[in-house]
C-alpha positions as CSV (number, residue, x, y, z in Angstrom):
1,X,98.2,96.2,112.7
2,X,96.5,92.6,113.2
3,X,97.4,89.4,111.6
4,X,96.6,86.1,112.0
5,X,97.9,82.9,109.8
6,X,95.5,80.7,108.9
7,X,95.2,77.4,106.5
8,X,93.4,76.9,103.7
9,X,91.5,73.7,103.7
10,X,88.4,74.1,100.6
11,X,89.6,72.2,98.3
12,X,90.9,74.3,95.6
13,X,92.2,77.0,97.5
14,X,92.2,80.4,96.6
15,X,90.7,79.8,93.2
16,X,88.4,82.3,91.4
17,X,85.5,81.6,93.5
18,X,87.1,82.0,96.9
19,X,89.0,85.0,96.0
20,X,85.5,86.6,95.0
21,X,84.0,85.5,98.3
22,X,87.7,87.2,99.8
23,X,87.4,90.3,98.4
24,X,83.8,90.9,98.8
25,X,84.5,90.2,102.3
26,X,87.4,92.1,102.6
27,X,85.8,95.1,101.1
28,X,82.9,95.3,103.9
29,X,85.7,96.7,106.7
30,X,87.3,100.1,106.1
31,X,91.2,98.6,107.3
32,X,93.8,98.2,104.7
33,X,93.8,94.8,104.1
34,X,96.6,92.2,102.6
35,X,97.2,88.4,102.3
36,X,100.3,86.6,102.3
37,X,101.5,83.4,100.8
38,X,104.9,82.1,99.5
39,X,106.3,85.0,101.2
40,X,104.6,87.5,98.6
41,X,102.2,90.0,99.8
42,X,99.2,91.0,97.7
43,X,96.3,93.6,98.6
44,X,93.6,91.6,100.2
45,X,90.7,93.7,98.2
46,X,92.3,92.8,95.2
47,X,90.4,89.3,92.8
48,X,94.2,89.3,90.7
49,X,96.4,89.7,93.6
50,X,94.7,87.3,95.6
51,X,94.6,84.9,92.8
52,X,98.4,85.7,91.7
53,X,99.0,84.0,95.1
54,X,98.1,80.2,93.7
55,X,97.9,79.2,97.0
56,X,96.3,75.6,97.6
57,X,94.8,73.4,99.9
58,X,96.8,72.9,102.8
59,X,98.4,76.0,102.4
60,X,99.4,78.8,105.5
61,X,98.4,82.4,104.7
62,X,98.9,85.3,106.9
63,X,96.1,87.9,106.7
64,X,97.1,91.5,107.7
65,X,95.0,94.2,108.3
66,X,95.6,97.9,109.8
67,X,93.2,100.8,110.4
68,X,89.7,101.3,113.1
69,X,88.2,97.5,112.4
70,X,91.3,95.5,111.9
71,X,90.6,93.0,114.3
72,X,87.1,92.3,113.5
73,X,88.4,92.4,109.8
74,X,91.2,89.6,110.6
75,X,88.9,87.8,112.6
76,X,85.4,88.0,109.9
77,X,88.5,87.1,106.8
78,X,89.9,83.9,109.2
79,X,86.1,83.2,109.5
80,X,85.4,82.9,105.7
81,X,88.5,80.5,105.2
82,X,87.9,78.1,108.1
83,X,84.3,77.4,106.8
84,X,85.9,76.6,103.5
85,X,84.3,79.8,101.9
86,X,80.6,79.0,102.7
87,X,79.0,82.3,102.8
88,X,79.0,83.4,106.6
């Protein structure tokens, strides 16, 4: 397994917008994939779970991922957030 925190700077967060962009992500690597914010742990391929999160600007969230492309999975997820969602 591979994980990597990482701070969400856009400015609405994890909205309905960047949850799409997340997932759509998320869903190009074969690994399991999860996010975690508030101590809650939601399935990273999943629009609702990420958005159950409400996590904000300025925010920590731990991405997880586990199976053959985890680590170009954490890394191409970290990616997405550090350019504030701007298709990469």
């Amino acid at each position: 397994m591979t994980d990597k925190k990482v701070t969400l700077n856009n400015e609405d967060g994890l909205h309905a917008r960047a949850a799409a962009l997340f997932v759509r992500e998320a869903n190009k690597y074969s690994s399991d994939i999860s996010l975690e914010a508030h101590g809650e742990k939601v399935n990273g391929k999943s629009i609702i779970g990420i958005m159950s999160l409400g996590a904000f600007k300025g925010e920590t969230v731990i991405i997880y991922a586990s199976g053959a492309d985890e680590e170009n999975a954490v890394l191409g997820l970290c990616k997405l957030i550090e350019n504030d969602f701007v298709n990469i």
